[in-house]
C-alpha positions in Angstrom: -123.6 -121.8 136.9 -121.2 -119.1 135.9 -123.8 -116.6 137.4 -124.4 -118.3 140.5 -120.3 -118.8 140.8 -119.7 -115.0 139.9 -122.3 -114.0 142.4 -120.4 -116.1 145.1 -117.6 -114.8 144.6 -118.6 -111.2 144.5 -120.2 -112.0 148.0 -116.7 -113.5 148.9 -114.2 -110.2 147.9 -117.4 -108.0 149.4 -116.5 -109.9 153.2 -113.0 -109.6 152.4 -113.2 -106.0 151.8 -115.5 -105.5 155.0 -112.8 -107.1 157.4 -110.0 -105.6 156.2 -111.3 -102.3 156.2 -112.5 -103.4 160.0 -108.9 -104.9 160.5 -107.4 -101.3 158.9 -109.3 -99.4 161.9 -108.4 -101.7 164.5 -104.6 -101.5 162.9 -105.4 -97.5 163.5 -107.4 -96.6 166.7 -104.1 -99.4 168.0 -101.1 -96.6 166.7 -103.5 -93.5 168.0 -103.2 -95.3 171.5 -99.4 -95.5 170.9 -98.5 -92.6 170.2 -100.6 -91.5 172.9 -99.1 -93.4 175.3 -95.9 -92.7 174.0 -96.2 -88.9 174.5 -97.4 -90.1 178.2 -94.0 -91.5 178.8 -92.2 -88.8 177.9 -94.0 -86.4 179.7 -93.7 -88.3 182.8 -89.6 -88.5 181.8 -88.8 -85.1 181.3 -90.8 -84.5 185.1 -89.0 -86.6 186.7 -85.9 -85.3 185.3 -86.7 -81.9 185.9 -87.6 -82.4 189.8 -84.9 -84.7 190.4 -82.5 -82.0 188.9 -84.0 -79.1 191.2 -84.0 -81.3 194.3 -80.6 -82.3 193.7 -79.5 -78.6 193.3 -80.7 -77.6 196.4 -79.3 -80.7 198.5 -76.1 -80.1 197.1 -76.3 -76.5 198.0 -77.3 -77.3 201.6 -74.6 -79.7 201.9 -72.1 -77.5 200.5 -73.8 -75.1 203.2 -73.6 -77.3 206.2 -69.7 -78.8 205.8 -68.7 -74.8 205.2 -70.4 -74.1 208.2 -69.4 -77.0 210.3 -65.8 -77.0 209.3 -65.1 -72.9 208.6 -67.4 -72.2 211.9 -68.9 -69.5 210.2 -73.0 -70.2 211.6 -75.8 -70.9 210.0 -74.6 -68.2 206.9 -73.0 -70.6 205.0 -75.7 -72.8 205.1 -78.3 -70.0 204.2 -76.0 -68.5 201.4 -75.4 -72.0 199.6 -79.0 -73.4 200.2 -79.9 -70.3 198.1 -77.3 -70.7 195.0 -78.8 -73.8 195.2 -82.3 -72.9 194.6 -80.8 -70.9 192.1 -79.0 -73.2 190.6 -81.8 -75.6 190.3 -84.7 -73.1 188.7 -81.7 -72.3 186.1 -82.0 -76.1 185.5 -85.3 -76.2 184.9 -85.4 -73.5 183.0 -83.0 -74.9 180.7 -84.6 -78.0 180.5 -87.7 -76.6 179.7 -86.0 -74.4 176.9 -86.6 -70.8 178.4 -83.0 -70.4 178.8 -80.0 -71.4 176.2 -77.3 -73.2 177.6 -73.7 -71.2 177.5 -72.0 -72.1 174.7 -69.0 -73.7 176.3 -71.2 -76.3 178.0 -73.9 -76.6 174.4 -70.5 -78.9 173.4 -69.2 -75.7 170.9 -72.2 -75.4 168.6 -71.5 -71.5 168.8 -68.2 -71.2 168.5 -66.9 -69.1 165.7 -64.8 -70.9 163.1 -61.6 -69.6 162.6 -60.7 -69.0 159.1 
């Protein structure tokens, strides 16, 4: 009886084990997919941002271009000259965002600043 109730319960912990190994896996591939997911996002986040700052650049710079133009009468050179700091302005975004360029100190909220002694 002791055999047969030993034997049983072997069988029992050997099931146990199984599914909580299988449940161990599940719990796994589950966080791979995550974090997978998870780096999606952010991708997709930092795009967005980054076109959305570099379109915003050059609008501004175009609008800028067009009310010095319309109000100063100066042609279409205001518009030409501004639409360009403007596309300047927005690959120097981008660039920053991306982490090619450092941001000047006074706008990297003093970080740099020497302390005075």
């Amino acid at each position: 009886m002791t055999d047969n109730r030993d034997e049983s319960l072997e069988q029992r912990r050997r099931r146990l084990s199984a599914a909580l190994a299988e449940r161990d896996a599940e719990e796994a591939a589950e966080a791979k997919r995550d974090a997978q997911s998870e780096e999606s996002r952010r991708g997709m986040a930092l795009g967005l941002k980054i076109s959305s700052e570099f379109i915003a650049a050059i609008a501004v710079g175009a609008m800028l271009g067009y009310l010095l133009d319309r109000f100063a009468g100066t042609g279409p050179w205001g518009m030409i000259i501004l639409l360009l700091l403007g596309f300047c302005a927005g690959i120097l975004n981008v660039l920053r965002a991306v982490g090619m360029v450092a941001m000047p100190p006074s706008l990297a909220g003093g970080r740099d600043k020497k302390r005075k002694p």
